[in-house]
C-alpha positions in Angstrom: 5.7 -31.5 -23.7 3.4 -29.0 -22.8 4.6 -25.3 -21.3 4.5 -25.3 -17.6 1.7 -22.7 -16.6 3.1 -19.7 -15.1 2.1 -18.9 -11.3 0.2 -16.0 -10.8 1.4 -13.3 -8.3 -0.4 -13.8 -5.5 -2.9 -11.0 -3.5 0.2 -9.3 -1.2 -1.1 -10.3 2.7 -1.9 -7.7 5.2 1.6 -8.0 7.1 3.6 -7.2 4.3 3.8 -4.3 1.6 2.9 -4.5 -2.0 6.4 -3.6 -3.4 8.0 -6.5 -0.8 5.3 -9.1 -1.9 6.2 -8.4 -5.9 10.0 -9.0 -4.9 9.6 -11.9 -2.8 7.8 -13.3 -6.3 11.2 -12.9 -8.2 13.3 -13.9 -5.8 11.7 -17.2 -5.1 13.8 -20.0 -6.8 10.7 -22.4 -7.1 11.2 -26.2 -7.4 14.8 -25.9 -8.3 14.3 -23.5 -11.5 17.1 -21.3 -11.6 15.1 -18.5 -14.3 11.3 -17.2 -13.2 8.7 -17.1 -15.5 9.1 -13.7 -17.2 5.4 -13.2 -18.3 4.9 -10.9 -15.7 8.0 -8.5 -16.6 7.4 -5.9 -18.9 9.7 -6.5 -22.2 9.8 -4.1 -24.6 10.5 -6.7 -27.3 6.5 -8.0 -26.5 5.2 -4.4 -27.0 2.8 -4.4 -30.0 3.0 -0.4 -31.4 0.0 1.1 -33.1 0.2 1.1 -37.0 2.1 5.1 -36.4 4.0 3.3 -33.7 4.1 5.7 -31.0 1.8 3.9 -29.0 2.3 0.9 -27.9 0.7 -1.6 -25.2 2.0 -5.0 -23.2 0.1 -7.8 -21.9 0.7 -9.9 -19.2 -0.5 -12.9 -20.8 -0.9 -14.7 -17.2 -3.5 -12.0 -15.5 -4.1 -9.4 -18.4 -2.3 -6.7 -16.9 -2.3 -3.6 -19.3 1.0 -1.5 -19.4 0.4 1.4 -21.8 3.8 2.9 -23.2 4.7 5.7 -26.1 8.0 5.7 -27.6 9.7 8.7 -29.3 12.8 9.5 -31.5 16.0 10.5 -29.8 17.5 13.3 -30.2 20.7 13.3 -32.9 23.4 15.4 -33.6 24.6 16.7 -37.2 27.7 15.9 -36.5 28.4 12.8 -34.7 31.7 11.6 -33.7 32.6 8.0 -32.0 31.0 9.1 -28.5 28.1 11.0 -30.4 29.9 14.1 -27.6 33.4 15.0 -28.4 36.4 12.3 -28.7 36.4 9.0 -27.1 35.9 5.2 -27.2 32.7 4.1 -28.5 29.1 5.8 -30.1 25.7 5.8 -28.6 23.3 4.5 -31.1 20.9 7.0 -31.9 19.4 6.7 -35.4 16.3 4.5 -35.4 16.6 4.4 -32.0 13.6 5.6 -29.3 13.2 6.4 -25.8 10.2 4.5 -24.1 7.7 6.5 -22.0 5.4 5.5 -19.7 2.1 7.5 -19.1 1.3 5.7 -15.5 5.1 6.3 -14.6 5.5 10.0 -15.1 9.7 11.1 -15.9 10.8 7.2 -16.5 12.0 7.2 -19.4 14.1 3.6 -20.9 16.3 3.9 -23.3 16.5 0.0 -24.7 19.7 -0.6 -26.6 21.5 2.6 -26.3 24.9 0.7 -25.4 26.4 -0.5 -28.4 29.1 -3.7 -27.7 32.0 -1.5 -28.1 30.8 0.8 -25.5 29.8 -1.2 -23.1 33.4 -3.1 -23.6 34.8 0.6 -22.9 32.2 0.8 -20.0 32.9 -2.4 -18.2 36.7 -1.6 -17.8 36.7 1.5 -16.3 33.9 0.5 -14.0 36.7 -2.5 -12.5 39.7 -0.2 -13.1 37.5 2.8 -10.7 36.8 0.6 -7.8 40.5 1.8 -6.5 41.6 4.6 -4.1 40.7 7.4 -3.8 37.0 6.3 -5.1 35.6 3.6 -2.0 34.0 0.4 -2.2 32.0 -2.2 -0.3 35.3 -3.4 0.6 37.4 -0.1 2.0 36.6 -0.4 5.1 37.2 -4.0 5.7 40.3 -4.9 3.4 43.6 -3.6 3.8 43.8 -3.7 -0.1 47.6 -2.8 -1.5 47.6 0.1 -3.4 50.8 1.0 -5.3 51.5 3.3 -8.7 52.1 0.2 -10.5 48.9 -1.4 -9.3 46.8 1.2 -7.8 43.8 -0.9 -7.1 41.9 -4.3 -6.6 40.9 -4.9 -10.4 45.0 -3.8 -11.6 46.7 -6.7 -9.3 44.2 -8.8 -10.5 44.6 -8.6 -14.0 48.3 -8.5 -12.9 48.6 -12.0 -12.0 48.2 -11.4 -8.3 44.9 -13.4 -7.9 46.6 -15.4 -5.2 48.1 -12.4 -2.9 47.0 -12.6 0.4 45.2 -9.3 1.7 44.8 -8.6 5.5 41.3 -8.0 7.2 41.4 -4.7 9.0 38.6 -6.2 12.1 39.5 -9.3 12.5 39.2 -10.8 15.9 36.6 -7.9 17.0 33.3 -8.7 18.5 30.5 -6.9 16.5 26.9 -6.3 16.7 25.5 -7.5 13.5 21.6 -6.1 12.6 20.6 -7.6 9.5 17.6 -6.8 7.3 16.6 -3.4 9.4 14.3 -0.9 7.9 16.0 2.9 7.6 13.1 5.6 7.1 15.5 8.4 7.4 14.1 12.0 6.4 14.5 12.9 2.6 17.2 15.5 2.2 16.4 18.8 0.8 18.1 22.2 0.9 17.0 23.1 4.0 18.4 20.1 6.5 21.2 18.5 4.4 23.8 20.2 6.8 22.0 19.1 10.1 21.4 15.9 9.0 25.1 14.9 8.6 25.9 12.6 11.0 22.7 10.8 11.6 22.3 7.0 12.2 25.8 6.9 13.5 25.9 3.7 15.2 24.2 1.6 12.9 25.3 -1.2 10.8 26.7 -0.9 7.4 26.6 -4.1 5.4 29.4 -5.3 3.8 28.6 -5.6 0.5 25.3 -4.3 -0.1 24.3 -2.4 -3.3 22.8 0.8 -3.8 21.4 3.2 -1.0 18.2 3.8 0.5 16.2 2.1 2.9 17.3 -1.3 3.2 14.6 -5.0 3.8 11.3 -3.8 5.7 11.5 -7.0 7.5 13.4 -6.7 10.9 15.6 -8.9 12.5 16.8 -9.3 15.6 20.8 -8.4 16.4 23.3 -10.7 16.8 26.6 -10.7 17.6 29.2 -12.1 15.0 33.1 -12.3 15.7 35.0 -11.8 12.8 37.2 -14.5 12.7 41.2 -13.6 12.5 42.0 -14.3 8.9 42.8 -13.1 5.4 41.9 -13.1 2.1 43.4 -13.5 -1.7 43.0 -10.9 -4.6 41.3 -13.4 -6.3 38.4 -13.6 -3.3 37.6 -10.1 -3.2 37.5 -9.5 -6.8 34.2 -11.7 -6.6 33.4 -9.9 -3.1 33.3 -6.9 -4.5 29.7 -5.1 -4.6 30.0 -1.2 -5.2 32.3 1.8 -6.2 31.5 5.3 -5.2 32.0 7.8 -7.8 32.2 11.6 -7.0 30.8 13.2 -3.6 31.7 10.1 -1.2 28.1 8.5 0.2 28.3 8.1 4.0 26.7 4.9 4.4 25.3 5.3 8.0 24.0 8.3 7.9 22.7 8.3 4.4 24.1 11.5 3.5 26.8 12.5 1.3 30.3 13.7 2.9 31.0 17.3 2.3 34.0 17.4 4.6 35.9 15.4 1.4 36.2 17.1 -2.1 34.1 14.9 -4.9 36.2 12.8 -6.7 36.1 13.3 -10.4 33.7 10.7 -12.1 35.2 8.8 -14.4 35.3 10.2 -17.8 33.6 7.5 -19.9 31.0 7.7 -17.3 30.3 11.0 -17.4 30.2 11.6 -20.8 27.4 8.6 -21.0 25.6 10.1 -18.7 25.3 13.6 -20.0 24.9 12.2 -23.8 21.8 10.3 -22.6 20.1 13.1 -21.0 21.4 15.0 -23.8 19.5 13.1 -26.2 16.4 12.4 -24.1 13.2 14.4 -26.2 12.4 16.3 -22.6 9.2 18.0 -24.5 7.4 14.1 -24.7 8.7 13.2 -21.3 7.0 16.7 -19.6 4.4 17.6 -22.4 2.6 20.2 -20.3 5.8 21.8 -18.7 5.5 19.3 -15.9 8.2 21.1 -13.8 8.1 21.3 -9.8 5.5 24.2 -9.2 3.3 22.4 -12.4 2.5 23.8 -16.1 1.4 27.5 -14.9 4.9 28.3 -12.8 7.5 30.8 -14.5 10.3 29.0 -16.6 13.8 30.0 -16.3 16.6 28.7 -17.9 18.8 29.4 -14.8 15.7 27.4 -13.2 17.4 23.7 -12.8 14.0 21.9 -11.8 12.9 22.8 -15.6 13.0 19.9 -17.9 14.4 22.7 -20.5 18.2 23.3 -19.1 18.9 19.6 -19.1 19.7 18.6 -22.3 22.5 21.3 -21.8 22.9 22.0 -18.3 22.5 18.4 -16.7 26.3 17.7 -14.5 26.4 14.5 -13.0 28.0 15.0 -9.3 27.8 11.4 -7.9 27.1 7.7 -8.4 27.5 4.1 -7.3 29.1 1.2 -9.7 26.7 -1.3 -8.6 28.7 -5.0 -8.9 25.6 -7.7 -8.9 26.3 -11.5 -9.2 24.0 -14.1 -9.7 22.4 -14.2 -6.3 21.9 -10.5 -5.6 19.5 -8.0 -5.5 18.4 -4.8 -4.0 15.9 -4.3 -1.9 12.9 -1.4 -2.4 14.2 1.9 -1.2 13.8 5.7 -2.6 17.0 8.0 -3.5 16.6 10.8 -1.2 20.0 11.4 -0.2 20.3 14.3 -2.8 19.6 17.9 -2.4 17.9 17.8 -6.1 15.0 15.7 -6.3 13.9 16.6 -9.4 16.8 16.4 -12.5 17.4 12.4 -13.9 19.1 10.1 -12.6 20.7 7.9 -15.2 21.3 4.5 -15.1 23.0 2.1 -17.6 23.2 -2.1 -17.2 25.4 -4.3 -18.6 25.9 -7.6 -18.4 23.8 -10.1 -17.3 19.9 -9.2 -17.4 17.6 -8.3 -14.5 14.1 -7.8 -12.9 13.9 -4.2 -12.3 10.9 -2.5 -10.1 9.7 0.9 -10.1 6.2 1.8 -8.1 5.6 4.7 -6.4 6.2 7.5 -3.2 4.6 4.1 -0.8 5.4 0.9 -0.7 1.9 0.2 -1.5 2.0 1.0 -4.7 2.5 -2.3 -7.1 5.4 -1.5 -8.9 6.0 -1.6 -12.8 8.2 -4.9 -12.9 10.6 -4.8 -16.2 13.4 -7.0 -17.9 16.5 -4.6 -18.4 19.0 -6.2 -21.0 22.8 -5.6 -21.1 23.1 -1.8 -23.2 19.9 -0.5 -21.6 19.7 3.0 -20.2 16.9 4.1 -17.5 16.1 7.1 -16.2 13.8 8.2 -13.6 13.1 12.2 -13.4 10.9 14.8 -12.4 8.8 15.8 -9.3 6.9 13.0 -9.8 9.5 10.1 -11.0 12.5 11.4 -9.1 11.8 9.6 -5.5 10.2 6.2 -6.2 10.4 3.0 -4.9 12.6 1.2 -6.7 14.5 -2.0 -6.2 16.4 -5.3 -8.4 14.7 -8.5 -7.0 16.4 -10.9 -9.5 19.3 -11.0 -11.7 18.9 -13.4 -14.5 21.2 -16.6 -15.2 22.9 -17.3 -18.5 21.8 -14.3 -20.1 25.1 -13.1 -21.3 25.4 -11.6 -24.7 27.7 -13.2 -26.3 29.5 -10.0 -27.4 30.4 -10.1 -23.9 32.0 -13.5 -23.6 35.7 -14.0 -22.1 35.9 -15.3 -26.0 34.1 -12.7 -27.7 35.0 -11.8 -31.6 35.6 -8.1 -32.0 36.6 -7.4 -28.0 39.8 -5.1 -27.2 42.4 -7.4 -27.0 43.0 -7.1 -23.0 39.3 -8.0 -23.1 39.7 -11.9 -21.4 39.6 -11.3 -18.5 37.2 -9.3 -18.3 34.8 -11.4 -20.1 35.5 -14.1 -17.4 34.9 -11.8 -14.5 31.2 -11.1 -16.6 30.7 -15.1 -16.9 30.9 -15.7 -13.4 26.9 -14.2 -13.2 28.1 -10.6 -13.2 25.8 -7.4 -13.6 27.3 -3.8 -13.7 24.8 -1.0 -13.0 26.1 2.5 -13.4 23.8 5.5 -11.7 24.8 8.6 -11.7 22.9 11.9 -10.2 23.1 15.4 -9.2 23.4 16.4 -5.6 22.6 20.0 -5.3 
């Protein structure tokens, strides 16, 4: 039999952005199919590289679209030990190994691969074992979760047998005003307003369970009024409820704004080791070839200057993040990350698990964004004055697309590894980002 033809993506009407018209395309779960036709997602794998091969191109084999991408060596050390930084779990692979530039998309940079299995073993665990006190989650404010030094969090009582516990609901029985689907436009922060804009929204909804910040569906909806039901919950239910973890300075939700009042909660030290090792080995001088630094190629360099692509390698500190927990059905709708003070040094970004659709366009959501496949390992960063506050969103996450290194039966896992690999099977996708605030 014959291969189906792929649909086209349709011209985006006049009601509706370009951005919201490419995720609807992914999202749509046409005629029963549970996987979309992926000839419209860039995948590195289809890149064919020049006969130097540091210049590469994708087709879309369904419309022609051109992407145009470079790839470059990262960076190695002489010395290498198992983090590729000082001691630890698990190495970064680096030899042989590129970072993936894209001329149209200035300061994203992909990093395909970078994860080895061991690492992103190491990775997964503490992601689960972080989403406990004093770091929040989608589920802090709703959950009266038990937190003792035995089991100081969700993921520990559920690897301890306690999937069945019963956990209390902290509103049950209240009335609520629910608004779903609302479009936030808050004002970026910079170093000017990010004291006077603490506090703003407050009032508004925040959905349980949503992942990532920024504005939220451009679609409105009208409120209604929900009563959350008196009732409670098992360990076992909110482990697959569970949606995000913050990591350092605690995100305000409402208000969009980071909390100041609270001291930043160390980030986990796998974490930030990753992170810093990626921008660590990340060839700046390809990324910004004509000193592409906020006041553009003529303007002074410092080295105490943090906007200048030329302290990062070195002098890049990761301040805060979200643990983004995706299952099968989720995604995350377009929105820029403008909650930071710094709009201009990388935000790093690792997936593993299951693949995904990712989208990066531009500063409007009129812009058609750069649709991509990002594979379990991957690293992504977006940087610069240019690549720092784009519209960016997941559409789709990708069913039975597993490695099997990560399998609940995996050979070669840590030996507490089981459960984990269950949790994974279920449709999971972790996404790690991490950024600087100031």
């Amino acid at each position: 039999m014959g291969k189906k033809p792929v649909q086209p993506l349709p011209p985006a009407p006049s009601s509706t952005s370009t951005f919201r018209q490419v995720e609807r395309f992914w999202k749509a779960r046409r005629g029963g199919r549970l996987q979309p036709a992926l000839d419209h997602a860039f995948d590195v794998a289809d890149v064919v590289w020049d006969a130097e091969g540091g210049e590469g191109v994708w087709v879309n084999r369904v419309n022609g679209e051109v992407v145009r991408c470079r790839r470059v060596s990262l960076r190695e050390r002489e010395e290498e030990d198992e983090t590729g930084r000082g001691k630890g779990k698990a190495r970064m692979r680096t030899e042989g190994r590129w970072a993936v530039l894209f001329p149209d998309s200035p300061g994203l940079v992909l990093l395909p691969t970078l994860l080895p299995p061991r690492l992103q073993h190491s990775l997964v665990q503490e992601c689960l074992h972080s989403s406990a006190l004093p770091n929040l989650t989608s589920l802090s404010a709703h959950y009266s979760i038990p937190s003792t030094s035995t089991h100081p969090g969700l993921w520990s009582l559920y690897a301890s047998g306690s999937k069945g516990m019963t956990v209390p609901r902290k509103d049950a029985g209240r009335r609520e005003d629910v608004l779903r689907r609302v479009r936030v436009d808050f004002e970026p922060v910079d170093e000017d307003n990010f004291a006077r804009l603490k506090g703003r929204g407050v009032g508004a909804w925040n959905r349980e369970g949503t992942g990532g910040g920024g504005e939220e569906d451009e679609e409105e909806e009208e409120n209604r009024q929900v009563i959350v039901k008196d009732r409670e919950t098992t360990v076992g239910e909110l482990v697959k409820k569970l949606r995000w973890t913050n990591i350092g300075w605690n995100y305000d939700w409402t208000s969009k704004t980071y909390d100041f009042d609270q001291s930043p909660v160390p980030l986990p030290p796998l974490i930030d080791q990753c992170c810093r090792e990626a921008v660590w080995k990340v060839p700046w001088s390809h990324v910004f070839p004509e000193d592409d630094n906020e006041g553009g190629k003529d303007a002074p360099l410092s080295v105490d200057d943090k906007k200048n692509w030329r302290t990062w390698a070195e002098g890049y500190n990761p301040e805060a993040g979200i643990i983004n927990f995706y299952q099968s059905k989720d995604s995350l709708t377009a929105h820029v990350d403008q909650s930071e003070v710094d709009a201009v040094r990388p935000l790093v970004s690792f997936s593993i698990g299951h693949s995904a659709i990712f989208l990066v366009g531009g500063t409007t959501r009129e812009t058609t964004p750069l649709s991509m496949i990002l594979r379990s390992g991957d690293g992504l960063i977006m940087s610069g004055p240019k690549g720092r506050r784009v519209f960016h969103g997941l559409p789709r996450v990708l069913e039975d697309t597993l490695p099997s290194y990560l399998s609940s039966a995996a050979e070669g896992a840590p030996p507490d590894w089981k459960l984990f690999g269950e949790y994974l099977e279920m449709g999971a996708r972790i996404n790690i980002n991490v950024r600087e605030v100031f």
